[in-house]
N, C-alpha and C positions, 0 to 999 in steps of 0.2 A: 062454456065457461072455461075460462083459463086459471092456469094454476094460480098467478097474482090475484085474481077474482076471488077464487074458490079460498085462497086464504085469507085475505080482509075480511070477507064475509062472514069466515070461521070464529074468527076473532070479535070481531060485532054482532053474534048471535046472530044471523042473517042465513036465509034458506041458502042453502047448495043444491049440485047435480048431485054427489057422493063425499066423503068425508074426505080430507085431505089426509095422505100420505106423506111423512117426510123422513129419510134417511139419516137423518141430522150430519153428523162432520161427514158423511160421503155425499159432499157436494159434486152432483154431477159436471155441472154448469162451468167449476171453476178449473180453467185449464194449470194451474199453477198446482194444483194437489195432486200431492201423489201418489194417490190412489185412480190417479186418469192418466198417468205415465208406469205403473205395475200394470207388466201384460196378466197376471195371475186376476186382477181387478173387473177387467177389457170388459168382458160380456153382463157382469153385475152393473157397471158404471152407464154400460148403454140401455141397459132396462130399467136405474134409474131415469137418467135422462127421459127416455120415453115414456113412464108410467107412472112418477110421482110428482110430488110438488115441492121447490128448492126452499129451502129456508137457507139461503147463502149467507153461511156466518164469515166476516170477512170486515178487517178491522182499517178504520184509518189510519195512515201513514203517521207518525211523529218525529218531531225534528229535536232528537235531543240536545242539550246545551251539553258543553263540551262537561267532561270527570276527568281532570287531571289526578283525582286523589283514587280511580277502579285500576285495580293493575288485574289482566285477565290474561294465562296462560293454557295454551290446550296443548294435548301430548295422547300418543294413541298405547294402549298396551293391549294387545293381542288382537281382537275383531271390536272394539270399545276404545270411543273416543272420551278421554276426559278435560276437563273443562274446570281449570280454579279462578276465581276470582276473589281477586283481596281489596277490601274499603279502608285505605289506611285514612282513619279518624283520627283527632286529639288527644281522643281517649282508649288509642291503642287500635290493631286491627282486626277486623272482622275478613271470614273467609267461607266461603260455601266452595263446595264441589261437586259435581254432575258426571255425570256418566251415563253415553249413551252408545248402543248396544244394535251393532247390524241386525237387520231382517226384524227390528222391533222399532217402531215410530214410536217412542217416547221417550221421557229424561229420566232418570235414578236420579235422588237430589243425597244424597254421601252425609253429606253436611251441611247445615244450616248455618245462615249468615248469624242468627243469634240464641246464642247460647242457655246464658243468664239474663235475669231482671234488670243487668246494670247494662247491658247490651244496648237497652232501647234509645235511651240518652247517647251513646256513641254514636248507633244510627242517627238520630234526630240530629245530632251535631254537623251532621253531616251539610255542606253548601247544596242548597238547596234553587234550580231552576226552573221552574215551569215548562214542557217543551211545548215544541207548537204545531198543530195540527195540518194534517194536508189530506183532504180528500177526493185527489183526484184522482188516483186511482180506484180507489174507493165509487167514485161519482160514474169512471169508465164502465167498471163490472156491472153496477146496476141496469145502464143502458143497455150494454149485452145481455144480461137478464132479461130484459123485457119483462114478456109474461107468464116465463117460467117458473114465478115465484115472486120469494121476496126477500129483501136485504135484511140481514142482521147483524148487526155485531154485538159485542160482547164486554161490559164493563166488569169491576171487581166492587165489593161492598169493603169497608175498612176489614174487618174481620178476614174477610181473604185476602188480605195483602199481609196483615200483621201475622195471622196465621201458618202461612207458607214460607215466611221469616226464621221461622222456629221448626223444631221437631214437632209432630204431631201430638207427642205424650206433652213438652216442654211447652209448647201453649197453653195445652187443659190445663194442665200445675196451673203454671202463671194465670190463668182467667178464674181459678178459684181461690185459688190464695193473694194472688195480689189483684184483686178485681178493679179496684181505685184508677191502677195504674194502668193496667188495660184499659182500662175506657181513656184514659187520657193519650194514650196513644195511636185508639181507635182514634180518637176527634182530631189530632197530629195528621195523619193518613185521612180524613175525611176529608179535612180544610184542602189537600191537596187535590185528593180526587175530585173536588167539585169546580176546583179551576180547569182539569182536564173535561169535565161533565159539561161546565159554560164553552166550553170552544166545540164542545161536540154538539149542540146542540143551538148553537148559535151558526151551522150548517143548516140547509134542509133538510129535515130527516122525519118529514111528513110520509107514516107509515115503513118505516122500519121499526124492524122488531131490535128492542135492546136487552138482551139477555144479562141480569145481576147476579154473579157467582160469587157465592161465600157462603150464605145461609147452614149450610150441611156442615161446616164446621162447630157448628152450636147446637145443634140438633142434641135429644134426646138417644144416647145413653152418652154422648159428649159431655154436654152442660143439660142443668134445669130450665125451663121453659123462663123461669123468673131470671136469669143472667141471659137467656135468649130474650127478650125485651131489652135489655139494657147493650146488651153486646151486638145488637143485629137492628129489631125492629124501629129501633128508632132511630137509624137510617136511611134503614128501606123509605120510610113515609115520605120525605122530605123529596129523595130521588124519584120515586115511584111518579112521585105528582110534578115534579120537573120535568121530567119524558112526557109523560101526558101533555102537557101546556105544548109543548114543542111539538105534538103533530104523532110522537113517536107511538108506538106499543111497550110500555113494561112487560118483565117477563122474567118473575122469579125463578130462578134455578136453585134448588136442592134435593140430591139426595136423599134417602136412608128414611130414618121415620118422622114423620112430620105431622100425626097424627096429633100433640100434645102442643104443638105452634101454627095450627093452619089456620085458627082465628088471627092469631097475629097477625098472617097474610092478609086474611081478609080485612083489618084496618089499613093497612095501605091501599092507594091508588093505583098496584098492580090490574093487568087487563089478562094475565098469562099465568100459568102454573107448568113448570115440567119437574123432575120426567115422570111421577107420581109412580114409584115403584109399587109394586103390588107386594104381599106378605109372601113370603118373611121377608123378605129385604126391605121394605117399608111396611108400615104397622095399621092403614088405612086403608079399605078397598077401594076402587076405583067409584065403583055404584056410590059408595057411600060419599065421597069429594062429589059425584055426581049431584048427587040427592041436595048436600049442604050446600053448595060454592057453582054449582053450572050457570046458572045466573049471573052470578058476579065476575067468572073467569073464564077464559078460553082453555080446557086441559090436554094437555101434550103427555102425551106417552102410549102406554105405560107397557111395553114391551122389552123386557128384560132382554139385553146383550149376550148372561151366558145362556139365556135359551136359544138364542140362534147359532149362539156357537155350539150347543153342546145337544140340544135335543131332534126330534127330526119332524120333516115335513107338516108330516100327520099331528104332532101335539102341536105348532106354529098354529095350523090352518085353525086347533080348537082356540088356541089364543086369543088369536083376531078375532075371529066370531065370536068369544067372549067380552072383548073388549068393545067390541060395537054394540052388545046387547046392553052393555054397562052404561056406556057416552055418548051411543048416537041420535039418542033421542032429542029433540032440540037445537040439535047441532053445537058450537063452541067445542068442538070435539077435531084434535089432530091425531093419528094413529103416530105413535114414533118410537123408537127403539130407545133404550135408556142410554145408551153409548156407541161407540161403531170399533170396529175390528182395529189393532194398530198390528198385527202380524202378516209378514210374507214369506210364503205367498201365502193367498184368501186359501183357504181349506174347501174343499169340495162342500162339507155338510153343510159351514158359516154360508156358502153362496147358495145351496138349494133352498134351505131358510130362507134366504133375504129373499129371494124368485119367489117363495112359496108365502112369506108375510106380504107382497107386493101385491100378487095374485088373489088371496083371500079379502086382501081389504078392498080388491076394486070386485070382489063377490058381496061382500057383506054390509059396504059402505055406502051403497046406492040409498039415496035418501029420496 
């Protein structure tokens, strides 16, 4: 059975040889990441390659219409590159700033493009083009995949687009005091996303996995489960069952605790749960999503990031054996880490973990 096998199957409740493993953003497969060009990488990237199965997240091309109105300036001060961009609107300018930071693969985001409640109207004011999609690169990677796996990419739900707009505190505000206008901004950002959703899926995308991020900004102790319905789930539903129709896999993604909205999951037409953090960091046990939702969903995780970063061999190897005791009955069960490393170089202990979460699940996963 190959890794493409071995995951459809995961996913359809269907028997396997052993559970599928997958590394999440340390796609081996894809020569363009650069964690397969860090020699510190070299030896973890080849024992992926060899022993797990790809869930190759990897987004189609878009062709955007031109923004005569983004002025975007970058300037480096000391080992950190920064990055302004200004949206000169109608109603005055908006600006974000970023900052990004040698030997760390991520963004610092400075500033948010909106500030205030009156922001959203300047954004929205804004000329508005649809871009257009291209997936031919997209189409190439797959074929070179073969049957190491399988394609995924990765759409946003309105809430994480409106969300990442704003400060993290200046959202919550705004979602509980001006909630009216939230949602009216959420449906602003929906109407868009689903012209990008129709050209995505008006591709072939029979069995790709499509990962929906946002969820985790509504989550409990965020917002109440009662503004998580109005702010979240009743997008998901609509999306959920669009991917389906189209051949695809849905595949909720959220964070933190989800213990207080996982029925709400389970009214959509999702087929996927990740990364199902285990307590404390999420408020649900694994067994227990087991017991309720293994029927209904395929579960991806739930192996915590700072465990591999920070603990050693020996507590990984009870991990995974705990985590197969938990999900592998039945199978719909993917072992996967909740995040992946963005530091260079890989740390000695982060790569014995990864070799030793690799090793345990092809011990414990044999089904």
């Amino acid at each position: 059975m190959d890794s493409k096998e071995r995951l459809l199957r995961s996913f359809r409740h269907e028997p396997v040889d052993r559970i599928p493993v997958s590394t999440y953003e340390l796609v081996g497969h894809n020569p363009d990441a650069w964690e397969n060009r860090e020699p510190s990488y070299a030896r973890l990237m080849d024992e992926i390659r060899a022993r797990t199965d790809c869930l190759y997240m990897s987004g189609p091309d878009w062709i955007e219409a031109p923004e005569p109105f983004r002025e975007v300036t970058t300037w480096c001060e000391g080992k950190s590159v920064m990055t302004r961009t200004r949206l000169h609107t109608g109603k005055g300018v908006l600006e974000q700033l970023l900052r990004s930071d040698d030997a760390i693969h991520t963004v610092w985001k400075l500033r948010h493009f909106l500030q205030e409640p009156e922001d959203i109207a300047a954004y929205l004011s804004l000329p508005y083009e649809p871009a257009k999609v291209n997936f031919t690169a997209f189409d190439d990677r797959a074929r070179q995949l073969g049957g190491h796996g399988l394609m995924m990419l990765s759409i946003p739900d309105p809430i994480c687009e409106a969300a990442e707009l704003f400060s993290m505190a200046d959202f919550l505000v705004l979602a509980r005091t001006e909630t009216k206008l939230t949602r009216t901004f959420l449906d602003a950002l929906f109407e868009r996303q689903q012209e990008r959703l129709r050209q995505i899926l008006a591709h072939d995308v029979r069995d790709v996995v499509v990962r929906i991020c946002g969820p985790e900004y509504a989550t409990p102790p965020f917002l109440p489960p009662e503004l998580f319905r109005d702010l979240v789930t009743v997008y998901l539903i609509p999306v959920c069952r669009q991917i389906r129709q189209a051949g695809a896999i849905p595949r909720i993604h959220c964070h933190g605790r989800i213990g207080a909205v996982i029925d709400q999951f389970a009214e959509t037409e999702a087929l996927a749960l990740d990364p199902l953090e285990p307590p404390p960091d999420g408020d649900i046990p694994l067994a227990e999503i087991k017991r309720r939702y293994g029927r209904q969903f395929c579960l991806l995780g739930n192996l915590e990031l700072h465990e591999l970063e920070n603990a050693d061999p020996a507590r990984i190897d009870a991990l995974v054996r705990q985590a197969m005791a938990d999900a592998k009955a039945g199978g719909g069960f993917i072992l996967m880490p909740t995040a992946a490393p963005i530091n260079v170089p890989l740390s000695p202990r982060t790569e014995a973990n990864y070799l030793q979460m690799i090793e345990s699940a092809s011990r414990y996963g044999q089904t």
